[in-house]
Residue frames relative to the residue before (quaternion, step in Angstrom):
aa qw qx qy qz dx dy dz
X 1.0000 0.0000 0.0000 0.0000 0.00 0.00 0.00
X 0.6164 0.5619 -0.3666 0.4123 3.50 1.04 -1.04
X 0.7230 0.4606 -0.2422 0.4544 3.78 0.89 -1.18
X 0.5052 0.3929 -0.5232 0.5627 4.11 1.21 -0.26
X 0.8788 0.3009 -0.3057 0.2093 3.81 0.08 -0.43
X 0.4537 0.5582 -0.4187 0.5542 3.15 1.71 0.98
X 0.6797 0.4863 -0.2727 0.4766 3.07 1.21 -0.50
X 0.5622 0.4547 -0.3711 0.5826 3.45 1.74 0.17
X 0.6564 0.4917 -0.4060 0.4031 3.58 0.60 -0.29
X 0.5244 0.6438 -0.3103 0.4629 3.22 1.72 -0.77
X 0.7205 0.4959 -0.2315 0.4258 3.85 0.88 -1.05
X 0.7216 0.3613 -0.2250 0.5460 3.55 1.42 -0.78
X 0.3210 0.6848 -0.4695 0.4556 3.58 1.39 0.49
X 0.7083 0.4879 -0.0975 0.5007 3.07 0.61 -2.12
X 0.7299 0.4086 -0.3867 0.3883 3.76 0.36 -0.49
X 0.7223 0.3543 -0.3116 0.5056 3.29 0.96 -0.69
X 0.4988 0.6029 -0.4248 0.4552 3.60 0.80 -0.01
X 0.5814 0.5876 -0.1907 0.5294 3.60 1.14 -0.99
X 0.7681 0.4208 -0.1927 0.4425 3.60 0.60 -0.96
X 0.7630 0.4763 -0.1952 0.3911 2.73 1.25 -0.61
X 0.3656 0.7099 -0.1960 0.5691 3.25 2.25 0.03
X 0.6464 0.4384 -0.1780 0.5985 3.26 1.11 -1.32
X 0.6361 0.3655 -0.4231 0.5317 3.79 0.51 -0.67
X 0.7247 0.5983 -0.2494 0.2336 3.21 0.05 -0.68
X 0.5808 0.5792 -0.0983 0.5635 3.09 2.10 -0.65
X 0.6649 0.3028 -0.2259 0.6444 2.97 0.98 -1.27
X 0.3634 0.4977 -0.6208 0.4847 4.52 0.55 0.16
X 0.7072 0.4724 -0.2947 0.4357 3.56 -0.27 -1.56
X 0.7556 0.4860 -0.2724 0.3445 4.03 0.33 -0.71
X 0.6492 0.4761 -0.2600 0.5332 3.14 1.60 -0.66
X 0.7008 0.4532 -0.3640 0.4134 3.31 1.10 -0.57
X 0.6740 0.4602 -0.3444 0.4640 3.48 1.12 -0.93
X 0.6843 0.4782 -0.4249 0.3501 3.93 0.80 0.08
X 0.5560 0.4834 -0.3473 0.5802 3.28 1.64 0.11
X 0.5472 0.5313 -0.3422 0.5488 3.83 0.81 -0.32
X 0.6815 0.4841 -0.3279 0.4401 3.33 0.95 -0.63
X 0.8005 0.4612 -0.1368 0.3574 3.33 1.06 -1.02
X 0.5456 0.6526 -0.2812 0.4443 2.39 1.73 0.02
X 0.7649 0.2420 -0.0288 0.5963 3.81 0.83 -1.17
X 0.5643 -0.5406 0.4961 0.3783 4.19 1.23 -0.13
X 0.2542 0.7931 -0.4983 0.2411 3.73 1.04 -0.07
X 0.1150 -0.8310 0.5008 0.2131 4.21 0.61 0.54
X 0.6902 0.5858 -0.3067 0.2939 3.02 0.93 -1.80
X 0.7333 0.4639 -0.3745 0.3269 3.28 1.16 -1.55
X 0.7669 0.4375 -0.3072 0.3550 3.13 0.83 -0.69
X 0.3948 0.6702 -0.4558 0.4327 3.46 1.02 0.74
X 0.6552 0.5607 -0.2295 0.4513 3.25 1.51 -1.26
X 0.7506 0.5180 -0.1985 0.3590 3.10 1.17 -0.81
X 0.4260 0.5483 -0.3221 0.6436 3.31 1.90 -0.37
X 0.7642 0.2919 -0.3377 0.4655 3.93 0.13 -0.75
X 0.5837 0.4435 -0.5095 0.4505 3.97 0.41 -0.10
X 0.5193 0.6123 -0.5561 0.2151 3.92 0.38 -0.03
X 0.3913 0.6629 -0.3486 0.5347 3.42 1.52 -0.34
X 0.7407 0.3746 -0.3393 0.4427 3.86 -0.14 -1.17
X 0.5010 0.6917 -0.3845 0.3502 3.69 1.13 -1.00
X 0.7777 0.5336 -0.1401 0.3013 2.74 0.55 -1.95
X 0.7560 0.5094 -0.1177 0.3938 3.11 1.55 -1.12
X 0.2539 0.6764 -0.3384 0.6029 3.08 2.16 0.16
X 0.8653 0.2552 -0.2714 0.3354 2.90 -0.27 -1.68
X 0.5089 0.6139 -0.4033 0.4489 3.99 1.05 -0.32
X 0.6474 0.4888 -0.3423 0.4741 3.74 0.64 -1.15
X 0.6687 0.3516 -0.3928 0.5244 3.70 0.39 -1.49
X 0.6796 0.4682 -0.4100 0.3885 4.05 -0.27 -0.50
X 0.7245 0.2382 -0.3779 0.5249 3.90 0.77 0.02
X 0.3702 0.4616 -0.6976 0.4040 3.98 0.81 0.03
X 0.7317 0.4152 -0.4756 0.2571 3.36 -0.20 -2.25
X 0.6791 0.5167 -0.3917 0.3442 4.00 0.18 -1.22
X 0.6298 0.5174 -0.3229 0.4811 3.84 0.91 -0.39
X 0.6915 0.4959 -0.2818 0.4433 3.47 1.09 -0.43
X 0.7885 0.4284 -0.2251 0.3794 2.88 1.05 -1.45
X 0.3622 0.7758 -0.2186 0.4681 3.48 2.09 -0.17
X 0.8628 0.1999 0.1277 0.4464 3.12 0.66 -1.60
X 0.8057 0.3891 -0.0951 0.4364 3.43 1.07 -0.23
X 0.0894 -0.7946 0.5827 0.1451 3.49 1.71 -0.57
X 0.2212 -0.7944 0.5594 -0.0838 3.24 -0.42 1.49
X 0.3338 -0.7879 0.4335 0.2826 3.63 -0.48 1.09
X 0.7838 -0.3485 0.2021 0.4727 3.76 -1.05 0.27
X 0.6098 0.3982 -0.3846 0.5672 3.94 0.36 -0.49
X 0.6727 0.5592 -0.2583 0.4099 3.46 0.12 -1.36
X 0.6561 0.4915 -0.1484 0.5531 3.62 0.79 -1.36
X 0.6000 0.5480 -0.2878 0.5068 3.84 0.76 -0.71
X 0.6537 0.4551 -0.2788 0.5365 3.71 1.07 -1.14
X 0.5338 0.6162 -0.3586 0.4547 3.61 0.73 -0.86
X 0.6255 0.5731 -0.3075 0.4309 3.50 0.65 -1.52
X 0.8105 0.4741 -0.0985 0.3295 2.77 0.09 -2.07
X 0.5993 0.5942 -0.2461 0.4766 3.85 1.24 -0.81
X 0.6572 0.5104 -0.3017 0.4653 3.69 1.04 -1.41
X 0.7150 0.5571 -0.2156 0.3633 3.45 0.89 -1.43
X 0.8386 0.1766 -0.1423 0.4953 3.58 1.08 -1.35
X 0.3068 0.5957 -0.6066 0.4279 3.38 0.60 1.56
X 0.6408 0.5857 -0.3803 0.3189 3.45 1.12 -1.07
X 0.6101 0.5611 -0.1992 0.5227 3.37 1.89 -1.61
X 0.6189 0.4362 -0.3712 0.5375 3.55 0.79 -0.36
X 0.6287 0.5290 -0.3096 0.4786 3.53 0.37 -1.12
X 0.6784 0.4017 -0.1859 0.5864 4.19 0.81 -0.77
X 0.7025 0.2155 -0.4685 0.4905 4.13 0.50 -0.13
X 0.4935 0.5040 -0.5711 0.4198 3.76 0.77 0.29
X 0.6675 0.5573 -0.3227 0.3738 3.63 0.82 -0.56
X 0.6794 0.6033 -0.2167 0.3571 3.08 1.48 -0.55
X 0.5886 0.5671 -0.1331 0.5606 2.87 2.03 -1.26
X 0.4626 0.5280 -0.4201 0.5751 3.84 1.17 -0.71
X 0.7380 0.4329 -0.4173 0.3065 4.00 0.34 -0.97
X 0.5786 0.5362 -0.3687 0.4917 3.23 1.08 -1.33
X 0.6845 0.4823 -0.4140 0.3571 3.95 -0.06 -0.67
X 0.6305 0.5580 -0.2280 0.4890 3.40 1.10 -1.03
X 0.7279 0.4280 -0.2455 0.4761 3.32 1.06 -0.68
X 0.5966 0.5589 -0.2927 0.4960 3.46 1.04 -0.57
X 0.7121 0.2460 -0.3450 0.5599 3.76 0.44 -1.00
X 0.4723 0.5332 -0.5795 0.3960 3.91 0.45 -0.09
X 0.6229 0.6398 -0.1944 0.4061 3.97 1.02 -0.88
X 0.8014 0.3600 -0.0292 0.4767 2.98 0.36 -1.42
X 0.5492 0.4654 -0.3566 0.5955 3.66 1.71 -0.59
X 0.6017 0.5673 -0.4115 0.3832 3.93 0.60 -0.71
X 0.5193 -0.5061 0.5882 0.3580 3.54 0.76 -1.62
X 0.6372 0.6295 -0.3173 0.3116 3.11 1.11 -0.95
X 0.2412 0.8537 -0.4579 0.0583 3.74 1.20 0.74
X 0.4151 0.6129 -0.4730 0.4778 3.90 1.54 -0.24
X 0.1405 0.7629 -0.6287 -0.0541 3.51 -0.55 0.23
X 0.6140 -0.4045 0.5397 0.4100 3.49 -1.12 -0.18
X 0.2632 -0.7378 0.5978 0.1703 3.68 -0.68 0.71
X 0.0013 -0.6333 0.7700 -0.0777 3.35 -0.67 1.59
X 0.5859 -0.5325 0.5783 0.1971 2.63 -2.15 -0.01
X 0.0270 -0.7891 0.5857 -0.1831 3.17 1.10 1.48
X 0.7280 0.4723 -0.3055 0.3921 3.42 0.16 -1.06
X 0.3917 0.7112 -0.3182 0.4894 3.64 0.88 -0.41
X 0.6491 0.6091 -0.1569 0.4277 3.15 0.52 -1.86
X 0.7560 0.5092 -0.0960 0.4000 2.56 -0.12 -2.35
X 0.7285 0.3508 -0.3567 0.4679 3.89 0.07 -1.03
X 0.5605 0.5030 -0.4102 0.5143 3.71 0.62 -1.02
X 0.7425 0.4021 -0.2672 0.4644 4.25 -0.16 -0.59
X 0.6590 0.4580 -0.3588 0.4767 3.66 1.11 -0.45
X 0.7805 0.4698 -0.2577 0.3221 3.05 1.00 -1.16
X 0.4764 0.6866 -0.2810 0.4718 3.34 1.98 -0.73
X 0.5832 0.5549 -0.3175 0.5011 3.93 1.18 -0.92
X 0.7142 0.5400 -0.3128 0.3169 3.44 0.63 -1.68
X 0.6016 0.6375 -0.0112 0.4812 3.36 1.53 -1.41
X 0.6582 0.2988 -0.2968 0.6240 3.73 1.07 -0.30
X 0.6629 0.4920 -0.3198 0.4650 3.99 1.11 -0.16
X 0.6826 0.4426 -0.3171 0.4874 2.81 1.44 -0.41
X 0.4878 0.7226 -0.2716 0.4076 3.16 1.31 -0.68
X 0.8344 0.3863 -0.0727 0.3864 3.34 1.04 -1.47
X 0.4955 0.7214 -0.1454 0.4614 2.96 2.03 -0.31
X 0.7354 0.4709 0.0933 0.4782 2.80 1.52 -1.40
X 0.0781 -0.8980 0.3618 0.2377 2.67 1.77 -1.10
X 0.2165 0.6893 -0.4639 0.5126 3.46 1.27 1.34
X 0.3091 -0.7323 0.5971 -0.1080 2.62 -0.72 2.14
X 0.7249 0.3232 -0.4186 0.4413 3.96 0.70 -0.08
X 0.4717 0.6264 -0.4549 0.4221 3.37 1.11 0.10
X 0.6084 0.5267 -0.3061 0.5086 3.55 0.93 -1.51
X 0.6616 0.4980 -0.3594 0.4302 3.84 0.60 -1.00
X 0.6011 0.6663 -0.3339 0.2885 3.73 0.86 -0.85
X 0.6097 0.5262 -0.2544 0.5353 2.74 1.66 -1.87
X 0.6825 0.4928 -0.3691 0.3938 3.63 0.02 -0.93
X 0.6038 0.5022 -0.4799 0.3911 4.16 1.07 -0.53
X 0.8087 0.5228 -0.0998 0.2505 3.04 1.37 -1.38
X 0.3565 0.7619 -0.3449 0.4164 2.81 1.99 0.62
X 0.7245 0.4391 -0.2697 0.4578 3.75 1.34 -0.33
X 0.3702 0.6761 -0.4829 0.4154 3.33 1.73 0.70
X 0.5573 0.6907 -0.3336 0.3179 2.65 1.42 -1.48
X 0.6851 0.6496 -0.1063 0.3120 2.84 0.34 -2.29
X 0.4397 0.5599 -0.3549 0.6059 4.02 1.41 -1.44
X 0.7554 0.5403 -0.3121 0.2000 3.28 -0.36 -1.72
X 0.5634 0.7766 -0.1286 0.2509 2.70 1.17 -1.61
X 0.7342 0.4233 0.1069 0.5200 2.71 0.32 -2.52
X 0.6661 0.3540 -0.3382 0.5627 4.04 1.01 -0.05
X 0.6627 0.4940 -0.3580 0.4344 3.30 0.66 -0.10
X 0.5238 0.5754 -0.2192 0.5887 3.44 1.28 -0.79
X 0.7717 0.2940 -0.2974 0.4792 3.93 0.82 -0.43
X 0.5911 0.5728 -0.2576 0.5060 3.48 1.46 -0.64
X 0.8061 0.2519 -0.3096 0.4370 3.28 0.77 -0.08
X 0.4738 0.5536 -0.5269 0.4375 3.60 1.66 -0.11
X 0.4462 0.7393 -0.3499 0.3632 3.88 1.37 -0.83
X 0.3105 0.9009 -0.0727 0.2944 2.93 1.28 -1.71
X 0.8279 0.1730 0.1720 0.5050 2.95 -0.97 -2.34
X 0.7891 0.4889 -0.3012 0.2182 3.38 0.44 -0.81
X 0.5544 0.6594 -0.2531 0.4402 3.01 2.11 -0.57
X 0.7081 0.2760 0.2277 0.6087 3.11 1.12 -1.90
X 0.0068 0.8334 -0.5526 0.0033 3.70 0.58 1.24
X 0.4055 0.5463 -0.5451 0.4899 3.71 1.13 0.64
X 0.5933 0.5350 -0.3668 0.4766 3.97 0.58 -0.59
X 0.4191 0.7700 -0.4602 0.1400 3.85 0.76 -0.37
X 0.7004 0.5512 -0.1830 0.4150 3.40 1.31 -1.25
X 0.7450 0.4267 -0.2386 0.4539 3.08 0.79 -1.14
X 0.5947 0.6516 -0.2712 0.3850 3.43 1.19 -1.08
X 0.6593 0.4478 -0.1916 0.5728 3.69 1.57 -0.79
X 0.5277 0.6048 -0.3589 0.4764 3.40 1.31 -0.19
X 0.6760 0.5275 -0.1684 0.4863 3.10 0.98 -1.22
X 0.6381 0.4790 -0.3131 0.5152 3.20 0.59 -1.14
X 0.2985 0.7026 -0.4098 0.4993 3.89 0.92 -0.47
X 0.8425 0.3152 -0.0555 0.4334 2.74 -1.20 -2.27
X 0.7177 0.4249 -0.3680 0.4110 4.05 0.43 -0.50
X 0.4566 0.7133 -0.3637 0.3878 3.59 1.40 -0.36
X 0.7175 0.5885 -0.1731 0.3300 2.75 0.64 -2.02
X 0.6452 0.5344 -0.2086 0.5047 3.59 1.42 -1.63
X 0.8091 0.3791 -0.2704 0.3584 3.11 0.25 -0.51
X 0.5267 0.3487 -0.3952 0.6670 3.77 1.76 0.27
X 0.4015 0.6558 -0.4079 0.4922 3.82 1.16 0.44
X 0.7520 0.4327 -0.0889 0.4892 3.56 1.27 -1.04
X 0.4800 0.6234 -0.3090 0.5342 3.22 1.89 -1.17
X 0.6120 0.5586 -0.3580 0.4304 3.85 0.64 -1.59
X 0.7601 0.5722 -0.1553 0.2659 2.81 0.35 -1.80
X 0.6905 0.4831 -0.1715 0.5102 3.44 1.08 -1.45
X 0.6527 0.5061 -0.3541 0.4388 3.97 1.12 -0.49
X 0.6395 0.5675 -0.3632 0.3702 3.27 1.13 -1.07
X 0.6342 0.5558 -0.2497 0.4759 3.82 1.30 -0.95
X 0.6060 0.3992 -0.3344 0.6014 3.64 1.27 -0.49
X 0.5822 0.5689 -0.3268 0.4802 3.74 0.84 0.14
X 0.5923 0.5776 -0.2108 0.5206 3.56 1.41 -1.19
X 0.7204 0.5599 -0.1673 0.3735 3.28 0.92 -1.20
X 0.4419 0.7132 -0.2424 0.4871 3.02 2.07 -1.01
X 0.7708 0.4720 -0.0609 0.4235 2.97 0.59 -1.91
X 0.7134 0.4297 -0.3947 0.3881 3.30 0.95 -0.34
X 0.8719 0.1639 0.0140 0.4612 3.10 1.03 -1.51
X 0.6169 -0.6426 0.2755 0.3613 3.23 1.29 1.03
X 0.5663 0.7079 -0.2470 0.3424 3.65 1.19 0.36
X 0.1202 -0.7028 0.6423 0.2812 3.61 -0.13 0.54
X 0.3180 -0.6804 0.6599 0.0215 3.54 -1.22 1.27
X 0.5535 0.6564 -0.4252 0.2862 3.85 1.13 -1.56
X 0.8984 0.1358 -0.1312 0.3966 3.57 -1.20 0.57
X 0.4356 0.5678 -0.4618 0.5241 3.95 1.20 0.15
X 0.4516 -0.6917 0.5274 0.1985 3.98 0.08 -0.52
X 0.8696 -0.3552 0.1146 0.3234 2.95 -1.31 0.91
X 0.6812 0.3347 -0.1737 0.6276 3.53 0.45 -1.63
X 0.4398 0.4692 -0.5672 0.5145 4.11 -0.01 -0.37
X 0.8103 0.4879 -0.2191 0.2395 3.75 -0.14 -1.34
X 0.6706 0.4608 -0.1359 0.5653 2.78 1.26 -1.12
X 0.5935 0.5302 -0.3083 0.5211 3.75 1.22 -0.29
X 0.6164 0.4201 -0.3208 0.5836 3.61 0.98 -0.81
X 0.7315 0.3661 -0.4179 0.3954 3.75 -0.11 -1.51
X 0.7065 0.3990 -0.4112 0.4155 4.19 0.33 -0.75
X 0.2940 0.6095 -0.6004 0.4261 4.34 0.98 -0.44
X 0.5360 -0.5998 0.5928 0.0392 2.76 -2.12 1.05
């Protein structure tokens, strides 16, 4: 009995070890498609367009451990909760690598045009606020730190600010200087993407919270979250 339940701690090791590979991949994609866009970097942002594959394959591997476990092991209630929580935030993890694959795509589409004047949003803003929101839900989940997860979820309406100022700064933009039209929609693009970068980001932590304290948090709001993730 002792070795079926080492050999189960051994399988839910490996899953969360796995996920956390996959976050960790798709961390490295978001940063290296902003790095890219930033300085014209092709190569990196080639790399980052061809890892969307490995992502993908993550997200396939972690989805047949969890079915082998849940197959073969009836997982008790905590255990079972991770299961939950693992199926669901691959999909969000599996979707900000998509996002980041866009931003790369968009950037060398940029930087191959010429089109390196841009309007000076506050992309970068963005961009750190979504990196830092990723780092923070892995860490969160790693840790299994439920006021971290809550943090992400506060910092999801920075995002959102960002968002919504960038979206006027750049309609400002076009309207001045209808030669800015292209790039300005490019951008507006690459600012999409971040900000469903945060969306990912901000479910997976309302998921963590799930996992920790057995609570659906999703759709209650901010303080709700923060009230549940700090609860004894």
């Amino acid at each position: 009995m002792e070795h079926t339940y080492k050999q189960f701690d051994a399988e839910l090791e490996n899953v969360r070890s796995k996920f956390l590979q996959m976050g960790g991949l798709v961390e490295s994609q978001i940063t290296g498609a902003i790095d890219g866009l930033a300085n014209g970097d092709l190569e990196l942002l080639e790399r980052v367009i061809a890892r969307e594959s490995e992502v993908n394959r993550y997200e396939t591997e972690v989805d047949e451990a969890i079915g082998r476990i849940l197959a073969l092991r009836q997982p008790a209630a905590v255990d079972l909760r991770l299961m939950i929580t693992l199926t669901k935030m691959i999909t969000d993890m599996e979707r900000a690598g998509d996002e980041a694959e866009k931003i790369a795509r968009m950037a060398k589409m940029i930087h191959e045009a010429g089109r390196r004047n841009m309007p000076a949003v506050e992309l970068w803003h963005m961009a750190g606020y979504v990196t830092t929101m990723m780092r923070q839900t892995l860490d969160a989940f790693a840790r299994s730190d439920a006021k971290v997860a809550a943090n992400v979820v506060r910092q999801d309406k920075s995002v959102d600010v960002e968002w919504q100022g960038a979206i006027r700064h750049l309609i400002t933009y076009m309207i001045e200087d209808p030669r800015t039209i292209t790039r300005s929609i490019e951008l507006l693009f690459i600012a999409k993407a971040l900000e469903r970068i945060g969306d990912h980001a901000k479910n997976m932590s309302e998921l963590v919270i799930y996992m920790i304290k057995g609570k659906d948090v999703r759709h209650t709001g901010v303080d709700n979250v923060e009230k549940e993730a700090l609860e004894n």
